[in-house]
N, C-alpha and C positions, 0 to 999 in steps of 0.2 A: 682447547687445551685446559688440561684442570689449572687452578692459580687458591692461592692460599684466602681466604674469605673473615677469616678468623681478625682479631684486634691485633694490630702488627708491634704494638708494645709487649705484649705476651711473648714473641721470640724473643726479647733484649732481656726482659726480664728471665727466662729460661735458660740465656746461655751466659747471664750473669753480667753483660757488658755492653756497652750501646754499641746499637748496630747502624744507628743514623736512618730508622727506615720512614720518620719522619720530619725530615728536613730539618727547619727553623723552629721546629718544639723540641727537640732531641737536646738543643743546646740553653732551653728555658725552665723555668723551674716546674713546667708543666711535667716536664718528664715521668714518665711514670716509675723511672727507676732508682730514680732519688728521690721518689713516694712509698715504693714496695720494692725493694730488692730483693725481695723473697724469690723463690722459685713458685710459678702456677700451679694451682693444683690443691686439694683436699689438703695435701702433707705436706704442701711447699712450705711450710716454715717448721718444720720438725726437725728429725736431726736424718743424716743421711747418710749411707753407708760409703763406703770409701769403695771409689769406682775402680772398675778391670783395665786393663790396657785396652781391651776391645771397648768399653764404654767411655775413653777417652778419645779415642783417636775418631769416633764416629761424633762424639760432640766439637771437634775439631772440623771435621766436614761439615755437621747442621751449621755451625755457627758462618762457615766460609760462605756455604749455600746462602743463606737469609741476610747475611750482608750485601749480595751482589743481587737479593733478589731469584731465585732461579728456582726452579723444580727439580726434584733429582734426574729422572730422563735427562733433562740439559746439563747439568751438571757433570754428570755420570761420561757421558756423549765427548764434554770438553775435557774429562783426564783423559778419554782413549784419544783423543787428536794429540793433547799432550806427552802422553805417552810413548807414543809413534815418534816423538820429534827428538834430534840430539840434546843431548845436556841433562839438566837436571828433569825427573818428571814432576817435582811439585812446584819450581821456578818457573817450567813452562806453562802449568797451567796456573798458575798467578798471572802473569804475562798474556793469558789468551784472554782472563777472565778483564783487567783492565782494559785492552783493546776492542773488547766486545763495546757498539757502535752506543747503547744507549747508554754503556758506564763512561765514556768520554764525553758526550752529552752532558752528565751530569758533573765530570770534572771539569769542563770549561765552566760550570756555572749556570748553565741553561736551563736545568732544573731544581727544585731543592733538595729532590730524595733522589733517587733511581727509580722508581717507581714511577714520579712524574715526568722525569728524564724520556723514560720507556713510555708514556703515553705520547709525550709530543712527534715523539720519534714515528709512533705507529699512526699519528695523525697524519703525518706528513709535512713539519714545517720547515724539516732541514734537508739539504743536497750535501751530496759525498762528489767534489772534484768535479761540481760543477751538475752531476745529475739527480734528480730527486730519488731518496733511498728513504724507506719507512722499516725496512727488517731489523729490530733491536739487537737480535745476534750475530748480526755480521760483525767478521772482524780485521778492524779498519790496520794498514801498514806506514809504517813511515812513510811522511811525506804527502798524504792522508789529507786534504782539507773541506770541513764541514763549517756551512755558509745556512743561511736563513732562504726559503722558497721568499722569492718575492711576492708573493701573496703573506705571507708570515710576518715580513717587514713593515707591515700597514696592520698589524693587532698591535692592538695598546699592551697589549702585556709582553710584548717583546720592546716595544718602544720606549716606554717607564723603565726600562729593565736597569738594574743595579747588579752590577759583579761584584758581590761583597767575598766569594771563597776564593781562596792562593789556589792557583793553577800548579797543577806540578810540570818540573823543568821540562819531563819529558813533551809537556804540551805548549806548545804559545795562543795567544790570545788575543783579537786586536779587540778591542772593547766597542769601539767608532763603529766599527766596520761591522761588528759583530763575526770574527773571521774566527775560527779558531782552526791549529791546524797538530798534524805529529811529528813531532821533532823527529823521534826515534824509540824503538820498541823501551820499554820501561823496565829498568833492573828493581832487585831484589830488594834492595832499601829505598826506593819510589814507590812503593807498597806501602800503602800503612796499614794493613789487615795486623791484629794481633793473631797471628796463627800459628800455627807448628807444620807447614804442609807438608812436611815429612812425616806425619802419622796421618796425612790424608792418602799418601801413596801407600803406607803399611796397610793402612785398613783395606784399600780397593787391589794391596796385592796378594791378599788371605786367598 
């Protein structure tokens, strides 16, 4: 599967706003967007013409994409499940997007990016309800409880381990136990994406 190879500071810098795609730097002065907040690029700090509705609602999408990490095929894949479903289509697919197994991962804490979240995941150190599950895109339902392989529970990097990030309500957490589990599917303001996903549906409904 192709995966993006590029300096992953370049998307935050491009979409203008951190995307957290490197953990515990993101939040230090390393950052590189409180270094260059320019846009990439030859002309990134030149002046720039004032965008179309079309080149809005598509940097609406890049920015949702590169925050959760994903390629567009997957991406793409997750509005038409969303779309299919009742309710809202950009609610639903906020809601699929946090439920997806490595973004919970990473809001328990168990990683510091999504990125690392998704490797431990694909390594295999955690079970879903008791059986061992390594597919990053599955998508976990209320009730939902992701635990450590006990092979997992004997690395020092889970053992040292510090929960320093707020769990959100939709999720609990036992720290001890390393338990984390899902309360219930996540609303609208459980989200903290800065996004407009009503011009991710416009754009994918042209």
């Amino acid at each position: 599967m192709a995966r993006y190879t590029e300096a992953r500071c370049r998307q935050c810098r491009r979409e203008g706003q951190k995307l957290f795609l490197k953990g515990n730097r993101c939040y230090s002065s390393k950052c590189a967007l409180s270094k260059r907040a320019t846009v990439p690029g030859q002309h990134g700090a030149g002046r720039r013409r004032k965008q179309s509705e079309y080149g809005l609602q598509l940097r609406e999408k890049q920015k949702t994409k590169r925050f959760y990490g994903l390629q567009e095929k997957q991406f793409r894949n997750l509005y038409t499940k969303a779309d299919r479903q009742k309710g809202n289509s950009g609610i639903n697919l906020l809601r699929l997007l946090e439920l997806r197994y490595d973004n919970v991962v990473y809001r328990l804490g168990f990683g510091e990016s999504r990125a690392e979240a998704r490797q431990l995941v694909t390594h295999g150190h955690f079970k879903v309800n008791g059986k061992k599950a390594n597919i990053p895109s599955m998508t976990l339902s209320a009730g939902d409880t992701i635990e450590l392989t006990d092979s997992a529970k004997n690395l020092n990097r889970f053992k040292n381990m510090e929960f320093n990030r707020t769990v959100p309500q939709w999720l609990s957490l036992d720290q001890d136990q390393k338990v984390g589990k899902v309360l219930q599917v996540p609303n609208r303001e459980d989200v903290d994406v800065e996004v407009e996903e009503r011009m991710i549906v416009e754009l994918y409904s042209r």
